[in-house]
C-alpha positions in Angstrom: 16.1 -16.2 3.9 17.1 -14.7 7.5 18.5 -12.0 5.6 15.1 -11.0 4.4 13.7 -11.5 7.3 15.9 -9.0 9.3 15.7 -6.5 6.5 11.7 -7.0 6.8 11.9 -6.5 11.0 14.1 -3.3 10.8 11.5 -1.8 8.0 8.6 -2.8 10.6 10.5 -1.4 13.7 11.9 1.8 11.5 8.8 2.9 10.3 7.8 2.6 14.4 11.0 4.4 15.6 11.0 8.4 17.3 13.9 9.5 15.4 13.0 9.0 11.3 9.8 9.8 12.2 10.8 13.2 13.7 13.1 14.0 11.4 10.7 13.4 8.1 7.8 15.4 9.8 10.1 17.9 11.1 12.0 18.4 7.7 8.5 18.6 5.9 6.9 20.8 8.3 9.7 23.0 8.6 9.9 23.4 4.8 6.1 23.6 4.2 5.7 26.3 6.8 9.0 29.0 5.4 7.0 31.4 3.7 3.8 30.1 3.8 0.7 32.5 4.7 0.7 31.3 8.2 4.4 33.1 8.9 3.5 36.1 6.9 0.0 36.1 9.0 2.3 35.9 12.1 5.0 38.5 10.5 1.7 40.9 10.8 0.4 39.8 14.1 4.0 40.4 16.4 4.2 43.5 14.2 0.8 44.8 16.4 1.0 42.7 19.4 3.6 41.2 22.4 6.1 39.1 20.2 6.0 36.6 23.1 2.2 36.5 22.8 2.4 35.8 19.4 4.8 33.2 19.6 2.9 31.6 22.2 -0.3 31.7 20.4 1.4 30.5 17.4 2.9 27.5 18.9 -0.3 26.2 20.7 -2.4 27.0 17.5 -0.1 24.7 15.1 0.5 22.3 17.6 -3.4 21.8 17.9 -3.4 21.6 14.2 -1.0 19.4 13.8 -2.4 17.0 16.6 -5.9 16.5 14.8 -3.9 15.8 12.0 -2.2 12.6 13.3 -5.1 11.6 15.2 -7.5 12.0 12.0 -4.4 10.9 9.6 -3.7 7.6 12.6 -7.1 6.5 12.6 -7.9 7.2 9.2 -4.8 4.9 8.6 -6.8 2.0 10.1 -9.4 1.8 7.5 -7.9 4.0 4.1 -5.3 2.4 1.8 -2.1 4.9 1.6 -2.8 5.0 -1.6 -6.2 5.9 -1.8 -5.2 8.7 0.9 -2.6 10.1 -1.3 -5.2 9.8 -4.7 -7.5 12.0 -2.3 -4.8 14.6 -0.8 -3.5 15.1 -4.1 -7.2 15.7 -6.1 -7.7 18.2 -2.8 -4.9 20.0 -3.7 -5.5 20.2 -7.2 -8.9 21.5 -6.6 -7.8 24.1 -4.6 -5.0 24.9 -6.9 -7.9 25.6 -9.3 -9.4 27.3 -7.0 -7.0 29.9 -6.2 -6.4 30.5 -9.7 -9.4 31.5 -11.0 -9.8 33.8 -8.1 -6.6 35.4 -8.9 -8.1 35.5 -12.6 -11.2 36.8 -12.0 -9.6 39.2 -9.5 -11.2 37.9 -6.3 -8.1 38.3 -4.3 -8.3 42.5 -4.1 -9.4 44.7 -1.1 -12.3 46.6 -1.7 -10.0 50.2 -2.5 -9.2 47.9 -5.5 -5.1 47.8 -3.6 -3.7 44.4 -2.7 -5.4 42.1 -0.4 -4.2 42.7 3.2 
């Protein structure tokens, strides 16, 4: 029984501590973001601006992002079920997986000159 119980206070004070948690966001973010529009968008942008400028702008953009996330996603936390959360986020990205597919299909994602989309 004590057993349990210390295996239930380090889960409680794990899911708590700086270091998984920065680690498991970092990893994800880090992953999610490698060749995602967002670089290619900022590929374009220190292409036709001050590198330092765009890194700058880039940073403080994602970090504001990324802050309404937690705060929405912390005190969304207090009244959702994980579960329900993850039915939601998961039907969300379905629907926009659908999305983007029948815009590819119907041929939506073109420039005007009928060349790729910029």
């Amino acid at each position: 029984r004590d057993a349990e119980e210390t295996l239930a206070q380090r889960s409680i004070s794990a899911g708590k501590s700086l270091w998984p948690a920065f680690v498991a966001a970092f990893s994800l973010v880090f992953v999610a973001e490698v060749g995602d529009k967002s670089m290619f968008a900022t590929i374009a942008l220190a292409r036709d601006f001050s590198p330092m400028g765009v890194f700058t702008g880039a940073i403080v953009g994602h970090s504001l992002a990324t802050g309404l996330a937690v705060v929405g996603g912390s005190a969304l936390s207090a009244y959702l079920s994980p579960v329900y959360i993850n039915y939601v986020g998961g039907v969300l990205f379905l629907v926009f997986a659908a999305g983007t597919a029948v815009s590819i299909l119907q041929g939506e994602d073109k420039s005007e000159d009928g060349g790729p989309a910029a």
